[in-house]
N, CA, C and O atoms as a CHARMM CRD file, in Angstrom:
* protein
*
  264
    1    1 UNK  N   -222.07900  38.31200 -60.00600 PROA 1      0.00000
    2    1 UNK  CA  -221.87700  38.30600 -61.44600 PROA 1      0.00000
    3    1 UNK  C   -220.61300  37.50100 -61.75300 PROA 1      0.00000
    4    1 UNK  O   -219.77200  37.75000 -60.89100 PROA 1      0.00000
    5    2 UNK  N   -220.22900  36.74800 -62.53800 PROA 2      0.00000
    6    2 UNK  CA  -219.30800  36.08300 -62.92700 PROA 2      0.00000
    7    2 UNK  C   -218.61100  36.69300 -63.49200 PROA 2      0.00000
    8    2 UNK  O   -219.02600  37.74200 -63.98500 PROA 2      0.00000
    9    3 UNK  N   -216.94100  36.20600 -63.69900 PROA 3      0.00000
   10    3 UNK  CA  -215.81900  37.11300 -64.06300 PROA 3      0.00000
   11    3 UNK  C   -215.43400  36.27700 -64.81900 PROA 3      0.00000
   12    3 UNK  O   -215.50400  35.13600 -64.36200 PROA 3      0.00000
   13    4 UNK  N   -214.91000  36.40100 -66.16000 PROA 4      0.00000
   14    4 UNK  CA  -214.35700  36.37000 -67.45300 PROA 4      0.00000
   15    4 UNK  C   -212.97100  36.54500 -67.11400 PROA 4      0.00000
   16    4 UNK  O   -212.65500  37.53200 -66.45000 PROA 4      0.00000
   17    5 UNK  N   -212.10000  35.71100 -67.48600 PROA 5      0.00000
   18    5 UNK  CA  -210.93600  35.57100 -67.05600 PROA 5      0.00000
   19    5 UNK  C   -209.89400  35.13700 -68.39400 PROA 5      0.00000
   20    5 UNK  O   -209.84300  33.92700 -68.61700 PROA 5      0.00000
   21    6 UNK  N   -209.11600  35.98500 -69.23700 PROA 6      0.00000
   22    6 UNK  CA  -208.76000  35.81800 -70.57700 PROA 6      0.00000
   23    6 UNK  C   -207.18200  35.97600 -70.73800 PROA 6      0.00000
   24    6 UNK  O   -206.58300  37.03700 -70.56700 PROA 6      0.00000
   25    7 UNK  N   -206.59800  34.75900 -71.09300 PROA 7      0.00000
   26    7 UNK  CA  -205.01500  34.78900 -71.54000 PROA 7      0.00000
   27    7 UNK  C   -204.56600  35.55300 -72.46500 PROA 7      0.00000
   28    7 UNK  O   -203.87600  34.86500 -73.21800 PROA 7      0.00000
   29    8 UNK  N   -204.59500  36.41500 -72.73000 PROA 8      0.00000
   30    8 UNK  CA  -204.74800  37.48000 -73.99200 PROA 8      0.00000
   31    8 UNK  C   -202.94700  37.04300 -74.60000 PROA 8      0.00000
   32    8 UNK  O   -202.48500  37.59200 -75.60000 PROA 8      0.00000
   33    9 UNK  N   -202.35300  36.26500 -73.99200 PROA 9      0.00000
   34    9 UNK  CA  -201.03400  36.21700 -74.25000 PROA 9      0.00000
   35    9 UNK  C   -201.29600  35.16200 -75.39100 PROA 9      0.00000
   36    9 UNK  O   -201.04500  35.43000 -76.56600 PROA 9      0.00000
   37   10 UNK  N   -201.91400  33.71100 -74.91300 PROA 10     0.00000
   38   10 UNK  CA  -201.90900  32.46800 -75.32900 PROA 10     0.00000
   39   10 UNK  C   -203.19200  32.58600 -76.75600 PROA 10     0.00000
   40   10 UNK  O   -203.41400  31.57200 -77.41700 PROA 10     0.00000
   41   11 UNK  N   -203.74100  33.57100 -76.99300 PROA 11     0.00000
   42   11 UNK  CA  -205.01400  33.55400 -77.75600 PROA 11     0.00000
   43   11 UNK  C   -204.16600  33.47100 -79.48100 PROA 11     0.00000
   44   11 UNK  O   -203.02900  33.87700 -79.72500 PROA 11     0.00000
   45   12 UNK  N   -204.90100  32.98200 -80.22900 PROA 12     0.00000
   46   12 UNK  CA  -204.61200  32.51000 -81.68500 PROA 12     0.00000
   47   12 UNK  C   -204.92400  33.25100 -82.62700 PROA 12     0.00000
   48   12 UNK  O   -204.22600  33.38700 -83.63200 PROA 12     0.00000
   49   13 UNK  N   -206.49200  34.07900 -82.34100 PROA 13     0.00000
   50   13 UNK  CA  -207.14400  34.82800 -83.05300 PROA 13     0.00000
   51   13 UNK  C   -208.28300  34.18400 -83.86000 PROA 13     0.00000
   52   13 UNK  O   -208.71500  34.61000 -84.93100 PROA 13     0.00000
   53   14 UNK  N   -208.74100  33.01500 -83.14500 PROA 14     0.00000
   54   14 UNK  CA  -209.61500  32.54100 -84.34000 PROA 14     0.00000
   55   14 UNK  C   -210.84000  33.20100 -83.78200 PROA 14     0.00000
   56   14 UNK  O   -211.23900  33.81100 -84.77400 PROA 14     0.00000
   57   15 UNK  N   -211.68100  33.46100 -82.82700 PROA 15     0.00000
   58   15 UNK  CA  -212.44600  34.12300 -82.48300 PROA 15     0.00000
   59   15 UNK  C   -213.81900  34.02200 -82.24900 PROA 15     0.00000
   60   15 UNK  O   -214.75900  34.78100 -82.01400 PROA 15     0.00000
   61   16 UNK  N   -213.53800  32.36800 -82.44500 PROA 16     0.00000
   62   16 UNK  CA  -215.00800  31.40300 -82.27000 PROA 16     0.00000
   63   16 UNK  C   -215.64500  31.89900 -80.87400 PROA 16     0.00000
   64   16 UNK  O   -216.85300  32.11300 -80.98100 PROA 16     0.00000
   65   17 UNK  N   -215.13800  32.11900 -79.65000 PROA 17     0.00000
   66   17 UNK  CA  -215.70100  32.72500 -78.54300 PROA 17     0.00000
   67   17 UNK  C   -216.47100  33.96000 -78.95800 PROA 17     0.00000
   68   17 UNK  O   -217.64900  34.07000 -78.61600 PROA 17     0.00000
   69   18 UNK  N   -215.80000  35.00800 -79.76200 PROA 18     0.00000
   70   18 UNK  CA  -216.68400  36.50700 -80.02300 PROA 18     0.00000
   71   18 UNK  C   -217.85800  36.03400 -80.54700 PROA 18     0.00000
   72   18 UNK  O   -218.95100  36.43900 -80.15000 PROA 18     0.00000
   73   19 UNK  N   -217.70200  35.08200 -81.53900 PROA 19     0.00000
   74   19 UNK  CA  -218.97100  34.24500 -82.26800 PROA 19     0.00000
   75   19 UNK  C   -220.30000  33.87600 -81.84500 PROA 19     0.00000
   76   19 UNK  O   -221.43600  34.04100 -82.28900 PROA 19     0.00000
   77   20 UNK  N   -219.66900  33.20200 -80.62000 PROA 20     0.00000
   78   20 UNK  CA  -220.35500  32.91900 -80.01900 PROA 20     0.00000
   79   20 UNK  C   -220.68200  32.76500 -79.13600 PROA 20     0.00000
   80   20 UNK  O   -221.17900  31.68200 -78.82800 PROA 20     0.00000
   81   21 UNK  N   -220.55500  33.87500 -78.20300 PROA 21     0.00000
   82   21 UNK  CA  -221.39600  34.83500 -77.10100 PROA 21     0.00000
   83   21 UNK  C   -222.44200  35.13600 -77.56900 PROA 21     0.00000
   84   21 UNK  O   -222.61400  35.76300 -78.61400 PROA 21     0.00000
   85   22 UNK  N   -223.47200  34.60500 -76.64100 PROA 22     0.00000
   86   22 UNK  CA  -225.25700  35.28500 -76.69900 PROA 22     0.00000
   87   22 UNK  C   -225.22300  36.58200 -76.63600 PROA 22     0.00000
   88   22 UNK  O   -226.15000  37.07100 -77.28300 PROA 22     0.00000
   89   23 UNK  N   -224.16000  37.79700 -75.84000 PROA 23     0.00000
   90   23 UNK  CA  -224.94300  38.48600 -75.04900 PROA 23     0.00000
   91   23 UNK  C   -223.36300  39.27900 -75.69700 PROA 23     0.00000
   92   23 UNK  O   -222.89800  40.17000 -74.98600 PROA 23     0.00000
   93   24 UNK  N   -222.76700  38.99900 -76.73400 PROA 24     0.00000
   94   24 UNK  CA  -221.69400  40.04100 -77.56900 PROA 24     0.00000
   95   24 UNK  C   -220.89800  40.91700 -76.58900 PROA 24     0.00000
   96   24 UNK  O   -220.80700  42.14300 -76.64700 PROA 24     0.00000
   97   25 UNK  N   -220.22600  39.94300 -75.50300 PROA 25     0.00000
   98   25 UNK  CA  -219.56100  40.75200 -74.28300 PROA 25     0.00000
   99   25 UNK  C   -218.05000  40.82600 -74.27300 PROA 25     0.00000
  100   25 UNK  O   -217.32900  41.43900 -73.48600 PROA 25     0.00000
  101   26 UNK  N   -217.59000  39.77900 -75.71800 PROA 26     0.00000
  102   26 UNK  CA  -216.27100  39.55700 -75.87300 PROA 26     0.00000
  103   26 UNK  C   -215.82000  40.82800 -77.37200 PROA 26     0.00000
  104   26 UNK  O   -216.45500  41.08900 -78.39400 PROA 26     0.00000
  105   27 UNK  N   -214.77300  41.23900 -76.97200 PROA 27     0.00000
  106   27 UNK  CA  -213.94800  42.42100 -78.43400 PROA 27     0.00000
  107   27 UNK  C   -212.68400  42.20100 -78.66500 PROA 27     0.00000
  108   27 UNK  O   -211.84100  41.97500 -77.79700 PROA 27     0.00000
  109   28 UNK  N   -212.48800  42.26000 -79.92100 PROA 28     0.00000
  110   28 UNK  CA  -211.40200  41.72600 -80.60300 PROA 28     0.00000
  111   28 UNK  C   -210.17000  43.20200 -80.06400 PROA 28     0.00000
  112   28 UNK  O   -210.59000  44.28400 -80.47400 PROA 28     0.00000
  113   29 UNK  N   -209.36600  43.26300 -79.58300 PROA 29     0.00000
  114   29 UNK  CA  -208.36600  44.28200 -79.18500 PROA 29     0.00000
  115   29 UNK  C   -207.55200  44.94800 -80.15800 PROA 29     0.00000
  116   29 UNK  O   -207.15300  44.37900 -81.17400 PROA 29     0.00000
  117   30 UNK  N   -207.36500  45.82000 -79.95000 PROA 30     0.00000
  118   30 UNK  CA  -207.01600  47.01400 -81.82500 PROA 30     0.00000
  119   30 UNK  C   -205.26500  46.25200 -81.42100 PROA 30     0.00000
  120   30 UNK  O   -204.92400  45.35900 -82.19800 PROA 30     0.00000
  121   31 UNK  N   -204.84400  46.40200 -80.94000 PROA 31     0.00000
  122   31 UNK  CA  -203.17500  46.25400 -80.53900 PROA 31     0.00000
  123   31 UNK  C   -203.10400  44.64500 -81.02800 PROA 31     0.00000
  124   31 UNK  O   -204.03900  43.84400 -81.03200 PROA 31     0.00000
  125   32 UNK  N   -201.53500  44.38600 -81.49200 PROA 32     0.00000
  126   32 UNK  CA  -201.18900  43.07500 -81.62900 PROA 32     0.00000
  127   32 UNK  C   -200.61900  42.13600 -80.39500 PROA 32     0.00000
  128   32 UNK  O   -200.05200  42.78500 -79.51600 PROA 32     0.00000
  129   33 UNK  N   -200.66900  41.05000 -80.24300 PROA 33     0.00000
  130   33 UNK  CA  -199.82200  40.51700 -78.69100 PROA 33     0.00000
  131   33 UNK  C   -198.89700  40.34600 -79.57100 PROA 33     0.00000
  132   33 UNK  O   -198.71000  40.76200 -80.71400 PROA 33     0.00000
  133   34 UNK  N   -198.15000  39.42100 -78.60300 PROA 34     0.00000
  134   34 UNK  CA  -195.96300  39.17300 -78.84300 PROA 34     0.00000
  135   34 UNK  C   -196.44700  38.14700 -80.13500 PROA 34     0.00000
  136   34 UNK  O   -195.45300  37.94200 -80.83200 PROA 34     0.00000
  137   35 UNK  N   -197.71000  37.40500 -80.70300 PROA 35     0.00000
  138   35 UNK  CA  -197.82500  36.43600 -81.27000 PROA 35     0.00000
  139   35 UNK  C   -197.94100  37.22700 -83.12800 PROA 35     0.00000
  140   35 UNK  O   -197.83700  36.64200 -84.20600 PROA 35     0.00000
  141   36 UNK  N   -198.17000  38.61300 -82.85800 PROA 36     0.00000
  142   36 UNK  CA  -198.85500  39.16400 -83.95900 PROA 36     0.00000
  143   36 UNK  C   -200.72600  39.24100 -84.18900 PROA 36     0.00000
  144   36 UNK  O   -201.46600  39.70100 -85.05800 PROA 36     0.00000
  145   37 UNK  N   -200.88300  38.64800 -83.12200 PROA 37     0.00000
  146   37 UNK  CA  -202.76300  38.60800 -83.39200 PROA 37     0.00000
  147   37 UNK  C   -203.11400  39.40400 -82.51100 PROA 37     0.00000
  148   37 UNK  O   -202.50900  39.50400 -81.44400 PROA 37     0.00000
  149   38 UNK  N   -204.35200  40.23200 -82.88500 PROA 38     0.00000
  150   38 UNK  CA  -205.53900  40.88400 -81.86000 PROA 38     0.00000
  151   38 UNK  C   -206.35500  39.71700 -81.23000 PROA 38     0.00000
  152   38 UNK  O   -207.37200  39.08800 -81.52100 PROA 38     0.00000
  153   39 UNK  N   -205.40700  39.72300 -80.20600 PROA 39     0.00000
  154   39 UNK  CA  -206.37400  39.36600 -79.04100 PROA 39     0.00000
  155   39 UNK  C   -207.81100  39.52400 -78.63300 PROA 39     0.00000
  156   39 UNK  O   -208.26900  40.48200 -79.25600 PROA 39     0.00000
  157   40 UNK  N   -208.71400  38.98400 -77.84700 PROA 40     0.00000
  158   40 UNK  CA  -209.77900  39.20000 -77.28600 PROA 40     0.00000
  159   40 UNK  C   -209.85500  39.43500 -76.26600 PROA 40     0.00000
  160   40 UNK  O   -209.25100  38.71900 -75.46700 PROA 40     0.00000
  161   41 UNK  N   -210.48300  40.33500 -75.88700 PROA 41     0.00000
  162   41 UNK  CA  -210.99100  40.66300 -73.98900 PROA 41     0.00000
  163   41 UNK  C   -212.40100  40.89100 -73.72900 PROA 41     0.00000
  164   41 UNK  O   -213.37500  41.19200 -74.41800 PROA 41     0.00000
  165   42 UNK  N   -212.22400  40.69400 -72.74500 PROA 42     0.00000
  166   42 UNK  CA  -214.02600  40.72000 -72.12900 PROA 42     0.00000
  167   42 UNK  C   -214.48500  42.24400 -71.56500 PROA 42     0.00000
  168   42 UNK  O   -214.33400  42.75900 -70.45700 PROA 42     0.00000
  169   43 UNK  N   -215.13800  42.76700 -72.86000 PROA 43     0.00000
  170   43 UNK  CA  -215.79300  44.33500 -72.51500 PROA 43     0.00000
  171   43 UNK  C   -216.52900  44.85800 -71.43200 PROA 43     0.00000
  172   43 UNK  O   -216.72800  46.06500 -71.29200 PROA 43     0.00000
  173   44 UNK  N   -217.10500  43.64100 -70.35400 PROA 44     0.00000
  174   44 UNK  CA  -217.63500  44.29600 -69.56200 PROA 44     0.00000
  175   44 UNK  C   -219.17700  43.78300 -70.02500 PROA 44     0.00000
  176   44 UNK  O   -219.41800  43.25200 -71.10900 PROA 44     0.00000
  177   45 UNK  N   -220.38000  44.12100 -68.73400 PROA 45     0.00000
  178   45 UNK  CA  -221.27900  43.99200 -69.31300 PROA 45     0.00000
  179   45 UNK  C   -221.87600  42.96300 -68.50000 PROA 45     0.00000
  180   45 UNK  O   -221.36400  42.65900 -67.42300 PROA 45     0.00000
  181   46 UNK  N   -222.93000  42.39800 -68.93400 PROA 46     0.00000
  182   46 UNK  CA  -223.84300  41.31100 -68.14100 PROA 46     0.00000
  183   46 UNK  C   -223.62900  39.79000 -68.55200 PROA 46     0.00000
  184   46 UNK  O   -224.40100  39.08800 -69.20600 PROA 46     0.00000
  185   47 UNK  N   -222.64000  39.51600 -68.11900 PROA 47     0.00000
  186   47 UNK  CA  -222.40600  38.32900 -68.24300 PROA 47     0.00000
  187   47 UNK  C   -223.17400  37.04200 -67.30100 PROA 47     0.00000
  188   47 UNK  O   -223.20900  36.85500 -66.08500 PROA 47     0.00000
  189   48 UNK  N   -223.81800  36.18800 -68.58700 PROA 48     0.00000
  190   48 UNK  CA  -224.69900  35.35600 -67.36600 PROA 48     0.00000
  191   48 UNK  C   -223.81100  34.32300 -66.90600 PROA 48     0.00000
  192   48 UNK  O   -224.40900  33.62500 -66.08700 PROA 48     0.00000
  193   49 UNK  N   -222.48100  33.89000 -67.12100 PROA 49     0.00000
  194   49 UNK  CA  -221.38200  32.57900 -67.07500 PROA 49     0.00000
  195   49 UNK  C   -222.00100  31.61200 -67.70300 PROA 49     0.00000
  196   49 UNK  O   -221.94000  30.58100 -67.03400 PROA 49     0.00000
  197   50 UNK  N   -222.79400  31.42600 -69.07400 PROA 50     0.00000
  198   50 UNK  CA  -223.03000  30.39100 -69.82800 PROA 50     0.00000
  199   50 UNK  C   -222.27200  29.64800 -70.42900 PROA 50     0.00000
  200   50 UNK  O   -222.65000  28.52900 -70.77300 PROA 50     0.00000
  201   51 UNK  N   -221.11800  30.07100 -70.67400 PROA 51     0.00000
  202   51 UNK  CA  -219.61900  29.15500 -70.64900 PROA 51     0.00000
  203   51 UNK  C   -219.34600  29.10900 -72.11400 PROA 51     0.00000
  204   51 UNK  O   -218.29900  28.58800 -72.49800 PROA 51     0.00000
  205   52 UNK  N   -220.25400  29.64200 -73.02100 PROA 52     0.00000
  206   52 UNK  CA  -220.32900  29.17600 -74.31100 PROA 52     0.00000
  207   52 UNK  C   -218.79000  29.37600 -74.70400 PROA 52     0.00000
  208   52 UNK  O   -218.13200  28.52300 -75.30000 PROA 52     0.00000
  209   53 UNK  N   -218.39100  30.40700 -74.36000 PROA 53     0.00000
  210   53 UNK  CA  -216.73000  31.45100 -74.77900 PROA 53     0.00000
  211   53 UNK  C   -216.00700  30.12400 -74.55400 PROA 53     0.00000
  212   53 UNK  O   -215.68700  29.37700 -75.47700 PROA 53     0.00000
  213   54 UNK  N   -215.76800  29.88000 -73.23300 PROA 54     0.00000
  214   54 UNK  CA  -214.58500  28.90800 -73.00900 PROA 54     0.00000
  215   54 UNK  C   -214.80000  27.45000 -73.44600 PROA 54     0.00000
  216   54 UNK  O   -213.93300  26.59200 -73.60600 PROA 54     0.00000
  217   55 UNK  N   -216.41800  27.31800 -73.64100 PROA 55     0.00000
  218   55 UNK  CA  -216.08200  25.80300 -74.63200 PROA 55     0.00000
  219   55 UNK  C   -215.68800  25.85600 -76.20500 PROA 55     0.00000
  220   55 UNK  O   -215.35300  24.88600 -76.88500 PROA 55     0.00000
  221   56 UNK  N   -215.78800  27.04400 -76.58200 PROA 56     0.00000
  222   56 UNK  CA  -215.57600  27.31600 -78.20000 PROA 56     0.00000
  223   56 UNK  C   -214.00800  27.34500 -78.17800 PROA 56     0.00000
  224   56 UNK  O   -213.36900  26.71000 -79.01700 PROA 56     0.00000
  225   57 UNK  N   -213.35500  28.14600 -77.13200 PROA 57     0.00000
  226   57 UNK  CA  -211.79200  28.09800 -77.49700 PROA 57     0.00000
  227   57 UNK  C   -211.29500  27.19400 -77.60300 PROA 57     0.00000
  228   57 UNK  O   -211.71000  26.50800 -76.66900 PROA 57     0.00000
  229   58 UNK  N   -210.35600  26.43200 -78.36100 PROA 58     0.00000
  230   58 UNK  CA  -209.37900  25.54900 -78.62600 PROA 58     0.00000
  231   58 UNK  C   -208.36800  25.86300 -77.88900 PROA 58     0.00000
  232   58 UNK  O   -207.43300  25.06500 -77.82300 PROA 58     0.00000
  233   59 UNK  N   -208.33200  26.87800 -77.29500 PROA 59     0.00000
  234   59 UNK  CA  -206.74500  26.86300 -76.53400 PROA 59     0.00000
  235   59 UNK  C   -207.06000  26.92400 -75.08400 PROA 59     0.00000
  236   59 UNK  O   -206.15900  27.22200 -74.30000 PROA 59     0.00000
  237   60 UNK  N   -208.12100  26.69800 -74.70800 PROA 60     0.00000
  238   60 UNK  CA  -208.43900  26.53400 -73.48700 PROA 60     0.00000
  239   60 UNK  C   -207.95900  27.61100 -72.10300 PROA 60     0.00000
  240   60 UNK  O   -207.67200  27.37200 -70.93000 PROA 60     0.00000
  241   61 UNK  N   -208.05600  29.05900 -73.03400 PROA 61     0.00000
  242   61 UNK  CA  -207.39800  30.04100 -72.52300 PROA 61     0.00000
  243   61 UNK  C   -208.88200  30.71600 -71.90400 PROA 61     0.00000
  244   61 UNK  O   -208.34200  31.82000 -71.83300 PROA 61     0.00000
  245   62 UNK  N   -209.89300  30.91600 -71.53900 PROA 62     0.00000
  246   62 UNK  CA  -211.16800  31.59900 -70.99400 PROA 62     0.00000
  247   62 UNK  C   -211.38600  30.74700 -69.68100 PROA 62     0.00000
  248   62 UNK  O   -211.50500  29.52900 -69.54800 PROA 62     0.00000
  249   63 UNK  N   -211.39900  31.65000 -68.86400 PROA 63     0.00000
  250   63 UNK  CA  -211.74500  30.85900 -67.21900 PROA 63     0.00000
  251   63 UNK  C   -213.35800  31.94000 -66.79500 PROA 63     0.00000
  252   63 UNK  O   -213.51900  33.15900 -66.84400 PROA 63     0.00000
  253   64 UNK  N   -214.05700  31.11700 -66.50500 PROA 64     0.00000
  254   64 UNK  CA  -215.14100  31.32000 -65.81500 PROA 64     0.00000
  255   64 UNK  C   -215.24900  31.60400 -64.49400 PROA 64     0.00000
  256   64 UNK  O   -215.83700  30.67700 -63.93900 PROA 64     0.00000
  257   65 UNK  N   -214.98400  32.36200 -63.83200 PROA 65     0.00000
  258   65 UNK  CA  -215.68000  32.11100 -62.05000 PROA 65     0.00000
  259   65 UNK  C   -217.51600  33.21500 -61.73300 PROA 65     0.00000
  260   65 UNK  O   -218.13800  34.17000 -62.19700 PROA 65     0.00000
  261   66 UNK  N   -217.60000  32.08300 -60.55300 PROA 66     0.00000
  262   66 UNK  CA  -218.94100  32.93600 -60.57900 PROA 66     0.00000
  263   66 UNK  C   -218.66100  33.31700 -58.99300 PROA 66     0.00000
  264   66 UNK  O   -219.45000  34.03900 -58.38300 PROA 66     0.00000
């Protein structure tokens, strides 16, 4: 299964990755980071590594391994 790998430090909050996940595996985090934004993390779940998450981010913060 592939692992979701997320900078929760470097994230902006725009959230185009939660968007657009097929398979709704990414959640916006109740807590603020050092930036003031709710972060995103990867809930777990069946991830197929379709990559969609890390080509949508602009900050080039989502790593894929399979």
């Amino acid at each position: 299964m592939p692992k979701v790998k997320i900078d929760k430090s470097r994230c902006k909050g725009c959230y185009l990755c939660v968007v657009n996940c097929p398979n709704a595996l990414l959640k916006v985090v109740p807590e603020l980071n050092a930036k003031g934004i709710k972060p995103v993390y990867f809930s777990g779940g069946k991830c197929t590594g379709c990559g969609m998450c890390a080509l949508m981010c602009p900050e080039c913060i989502i790593k894929i391994t399979k």
